[in-house]
PyMOL commands that place a pseudoatom at each C-alpha (Angstrom):
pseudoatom trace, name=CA, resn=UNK, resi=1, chain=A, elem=C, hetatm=0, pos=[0.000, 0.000, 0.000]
pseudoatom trace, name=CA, resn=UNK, resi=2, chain=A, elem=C, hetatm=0, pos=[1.070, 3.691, -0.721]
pseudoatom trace, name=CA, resn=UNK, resi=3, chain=A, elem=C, hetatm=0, pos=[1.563, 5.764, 2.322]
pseudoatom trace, name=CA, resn=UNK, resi=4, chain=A, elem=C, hetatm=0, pos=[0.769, 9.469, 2.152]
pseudoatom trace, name=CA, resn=UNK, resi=5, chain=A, elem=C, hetatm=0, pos=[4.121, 10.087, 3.055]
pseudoatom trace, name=CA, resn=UNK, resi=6, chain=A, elem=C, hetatm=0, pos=[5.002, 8.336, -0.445]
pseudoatom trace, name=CA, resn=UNK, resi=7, chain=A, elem=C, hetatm=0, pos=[2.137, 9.785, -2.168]
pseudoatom trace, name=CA, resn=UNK, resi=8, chain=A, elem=C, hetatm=0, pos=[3.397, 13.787, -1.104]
pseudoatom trace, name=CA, resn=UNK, resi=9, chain=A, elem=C, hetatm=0, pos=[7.305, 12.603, -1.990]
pseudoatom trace, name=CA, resn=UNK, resi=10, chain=A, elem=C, hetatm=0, pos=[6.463, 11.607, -5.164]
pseudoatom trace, name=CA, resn=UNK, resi=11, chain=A, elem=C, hetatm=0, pos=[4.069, 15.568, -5.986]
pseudoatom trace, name=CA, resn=UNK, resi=12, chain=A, elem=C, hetatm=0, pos=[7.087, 17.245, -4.598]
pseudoatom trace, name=CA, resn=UNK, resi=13, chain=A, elem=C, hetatm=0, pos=[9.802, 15.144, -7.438]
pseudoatom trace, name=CA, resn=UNK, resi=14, chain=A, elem=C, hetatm=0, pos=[7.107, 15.428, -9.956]
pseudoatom trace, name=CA, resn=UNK, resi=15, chain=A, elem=C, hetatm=0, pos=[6.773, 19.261, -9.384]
pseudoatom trace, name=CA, resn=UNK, resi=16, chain=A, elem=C, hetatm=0, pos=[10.127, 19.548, -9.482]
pseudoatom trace, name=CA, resn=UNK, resi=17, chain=A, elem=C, hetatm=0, pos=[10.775, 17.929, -12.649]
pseudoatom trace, name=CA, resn=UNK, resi=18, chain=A, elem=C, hetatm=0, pos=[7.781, 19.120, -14.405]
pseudoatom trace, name=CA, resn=UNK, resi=19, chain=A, elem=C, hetatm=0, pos=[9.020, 22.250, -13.907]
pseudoatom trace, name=CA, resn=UNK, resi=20, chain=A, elem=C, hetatm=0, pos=[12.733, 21.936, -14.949]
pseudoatom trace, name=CA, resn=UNK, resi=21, chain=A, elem=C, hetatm=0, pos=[11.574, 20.243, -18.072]
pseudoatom trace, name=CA, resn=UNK, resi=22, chain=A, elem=C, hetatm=0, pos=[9.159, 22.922, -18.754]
pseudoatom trace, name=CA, resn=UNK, resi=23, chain=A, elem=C, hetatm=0, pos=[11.873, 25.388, -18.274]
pseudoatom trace, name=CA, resn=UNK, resi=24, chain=A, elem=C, hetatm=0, pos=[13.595, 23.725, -21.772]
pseudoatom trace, name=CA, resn=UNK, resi=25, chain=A, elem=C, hetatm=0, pos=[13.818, 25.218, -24.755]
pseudoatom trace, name=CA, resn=UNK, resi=26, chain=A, elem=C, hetatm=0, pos=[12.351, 22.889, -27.827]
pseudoatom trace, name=CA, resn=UNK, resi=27, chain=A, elem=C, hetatm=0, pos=[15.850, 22.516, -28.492]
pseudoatom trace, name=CA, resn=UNK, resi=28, chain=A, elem=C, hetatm=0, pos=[17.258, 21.125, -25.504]
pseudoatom trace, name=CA, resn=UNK, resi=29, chain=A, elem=C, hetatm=0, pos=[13.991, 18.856, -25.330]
pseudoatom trace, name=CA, resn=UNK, resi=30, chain=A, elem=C, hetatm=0, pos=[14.671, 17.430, -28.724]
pseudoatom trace, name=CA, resn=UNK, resi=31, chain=A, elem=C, hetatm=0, pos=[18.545, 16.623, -27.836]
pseudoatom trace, name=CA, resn=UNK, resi=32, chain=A, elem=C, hetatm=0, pos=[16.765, 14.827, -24.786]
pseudoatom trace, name=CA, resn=UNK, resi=33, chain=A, elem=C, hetatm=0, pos=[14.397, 12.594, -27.118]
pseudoatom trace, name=CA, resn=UNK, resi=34, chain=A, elem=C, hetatm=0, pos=[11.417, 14.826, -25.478]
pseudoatom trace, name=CA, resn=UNK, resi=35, chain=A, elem=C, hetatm=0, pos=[8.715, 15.733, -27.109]
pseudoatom trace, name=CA, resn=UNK, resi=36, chain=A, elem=C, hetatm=0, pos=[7.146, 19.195, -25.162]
pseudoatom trace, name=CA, resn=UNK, resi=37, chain=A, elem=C, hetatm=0, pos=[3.725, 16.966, -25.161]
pseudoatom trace, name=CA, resn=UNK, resi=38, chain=A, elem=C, hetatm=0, pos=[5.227, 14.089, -22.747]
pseudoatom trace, name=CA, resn=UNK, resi=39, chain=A, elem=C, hetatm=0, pos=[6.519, 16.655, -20.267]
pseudoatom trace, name=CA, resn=UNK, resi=40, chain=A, elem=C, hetatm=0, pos=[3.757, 15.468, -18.021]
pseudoatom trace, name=CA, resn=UNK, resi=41, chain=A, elem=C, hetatm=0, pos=[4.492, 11.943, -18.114]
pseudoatom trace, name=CA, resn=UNK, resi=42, chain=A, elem=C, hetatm=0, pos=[8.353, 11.866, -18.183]
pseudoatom trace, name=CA, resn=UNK, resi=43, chain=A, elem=C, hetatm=0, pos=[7.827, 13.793, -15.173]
pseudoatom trace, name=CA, resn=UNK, resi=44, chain=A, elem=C, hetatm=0, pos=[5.742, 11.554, -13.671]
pseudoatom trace, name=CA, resn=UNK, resi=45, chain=A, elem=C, hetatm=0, pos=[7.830, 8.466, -14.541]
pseudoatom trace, name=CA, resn=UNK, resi=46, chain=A, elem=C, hetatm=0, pos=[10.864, 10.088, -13.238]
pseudoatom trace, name=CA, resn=UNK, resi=47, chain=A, elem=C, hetatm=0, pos=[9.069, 11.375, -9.788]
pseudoatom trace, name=CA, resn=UNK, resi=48, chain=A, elem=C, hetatm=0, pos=[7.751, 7.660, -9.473]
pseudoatom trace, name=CA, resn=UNK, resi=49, chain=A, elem=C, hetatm=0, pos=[11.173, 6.766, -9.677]
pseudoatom trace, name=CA, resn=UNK, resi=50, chain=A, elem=C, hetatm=0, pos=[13.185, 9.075, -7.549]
pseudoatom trace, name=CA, resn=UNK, resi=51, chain=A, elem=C, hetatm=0, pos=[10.866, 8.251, -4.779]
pseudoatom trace, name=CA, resn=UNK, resi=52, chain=A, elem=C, hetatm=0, pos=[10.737, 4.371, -4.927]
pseudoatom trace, name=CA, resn=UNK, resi=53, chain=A, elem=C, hetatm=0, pos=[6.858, 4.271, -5.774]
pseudoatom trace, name=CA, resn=UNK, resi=54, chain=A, elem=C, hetatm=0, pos=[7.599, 1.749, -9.049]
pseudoatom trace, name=CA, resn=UNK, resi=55, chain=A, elem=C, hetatm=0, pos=[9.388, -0.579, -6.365]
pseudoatom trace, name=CA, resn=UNK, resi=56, chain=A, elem=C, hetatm=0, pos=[6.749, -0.283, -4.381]
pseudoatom trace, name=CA, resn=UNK, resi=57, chain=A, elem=C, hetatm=0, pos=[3.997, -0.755, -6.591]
pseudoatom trace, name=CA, resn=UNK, resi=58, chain=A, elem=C, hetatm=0, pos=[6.191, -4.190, -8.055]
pseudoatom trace, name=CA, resn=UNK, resi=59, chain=A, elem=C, hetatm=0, pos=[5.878, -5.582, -4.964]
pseudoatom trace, name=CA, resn=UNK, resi=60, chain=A, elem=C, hetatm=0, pos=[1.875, -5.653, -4.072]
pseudoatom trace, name=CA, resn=UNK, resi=61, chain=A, elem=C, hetatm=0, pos=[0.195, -8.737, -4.911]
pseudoatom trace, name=CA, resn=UNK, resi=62, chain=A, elem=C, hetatm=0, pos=[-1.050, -9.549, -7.826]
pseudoatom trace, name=CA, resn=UNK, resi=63, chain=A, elem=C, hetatm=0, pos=[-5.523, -10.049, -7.573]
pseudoatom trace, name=CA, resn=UNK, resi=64, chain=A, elem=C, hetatm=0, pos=[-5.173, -12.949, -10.305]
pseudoatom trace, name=CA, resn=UNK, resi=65, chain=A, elem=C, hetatm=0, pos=[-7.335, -15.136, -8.086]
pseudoatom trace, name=CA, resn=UNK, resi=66, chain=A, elem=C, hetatm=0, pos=[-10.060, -12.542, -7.782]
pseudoatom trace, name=CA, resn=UNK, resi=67, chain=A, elem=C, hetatm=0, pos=[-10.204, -11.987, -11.791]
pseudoatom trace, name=CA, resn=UNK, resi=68, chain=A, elem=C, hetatm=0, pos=[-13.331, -13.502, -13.720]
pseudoatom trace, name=CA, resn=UNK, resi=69, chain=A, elem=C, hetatm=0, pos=[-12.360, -16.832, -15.986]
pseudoatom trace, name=CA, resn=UNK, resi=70, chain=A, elem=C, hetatm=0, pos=[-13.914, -14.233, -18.884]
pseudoatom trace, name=CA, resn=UNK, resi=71, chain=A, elem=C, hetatm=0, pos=[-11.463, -11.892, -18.553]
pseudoatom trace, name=CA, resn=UNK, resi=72, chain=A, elem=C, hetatm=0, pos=[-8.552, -13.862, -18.311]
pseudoatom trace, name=CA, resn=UNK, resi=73, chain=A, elem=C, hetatm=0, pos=[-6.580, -13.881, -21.462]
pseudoatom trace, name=CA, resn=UNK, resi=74, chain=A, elem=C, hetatm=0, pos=[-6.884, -17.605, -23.391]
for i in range(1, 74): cmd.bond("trace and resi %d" % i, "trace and resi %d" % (i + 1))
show_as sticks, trace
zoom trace
């Protein structure tokens, strides 16, 4: 589970970084490989990141024994 504490951590990097990548010229942003339209989620990838919320999300359980037999890929 996420923790508030987590949750706040991961505004504060994405705030951060959304605005330091805003701050770019096209320019820089294209030596980067960043288009201006995926600001947003390159900041949100790297906040996720700096904060450990991917290795917490990769560790939760899986709900693979609550999902319905029809939606279960064959």
């Amino acid at each position: 589970m996420i923790s508030i504490t987590h949750l706040l951590t991961a505004l504060r990097h994405y705030r951060r970084s959304l605005l330091e990548l805003d701050a770019l010229t096209d320019h820089d942003l294209r030596d980067l490989g960043v288009a201006r339209d995926a600001i947003s989620r390159v900041a949100w990838t790297e906040a996720r990141r700096g904060c450990g919320l991917d290795k917490i999300r990769a560790k939760q359980p899986t709900d693979a024994a609550l999902t319905p037999m029809a939606m279960t890929p064959r």
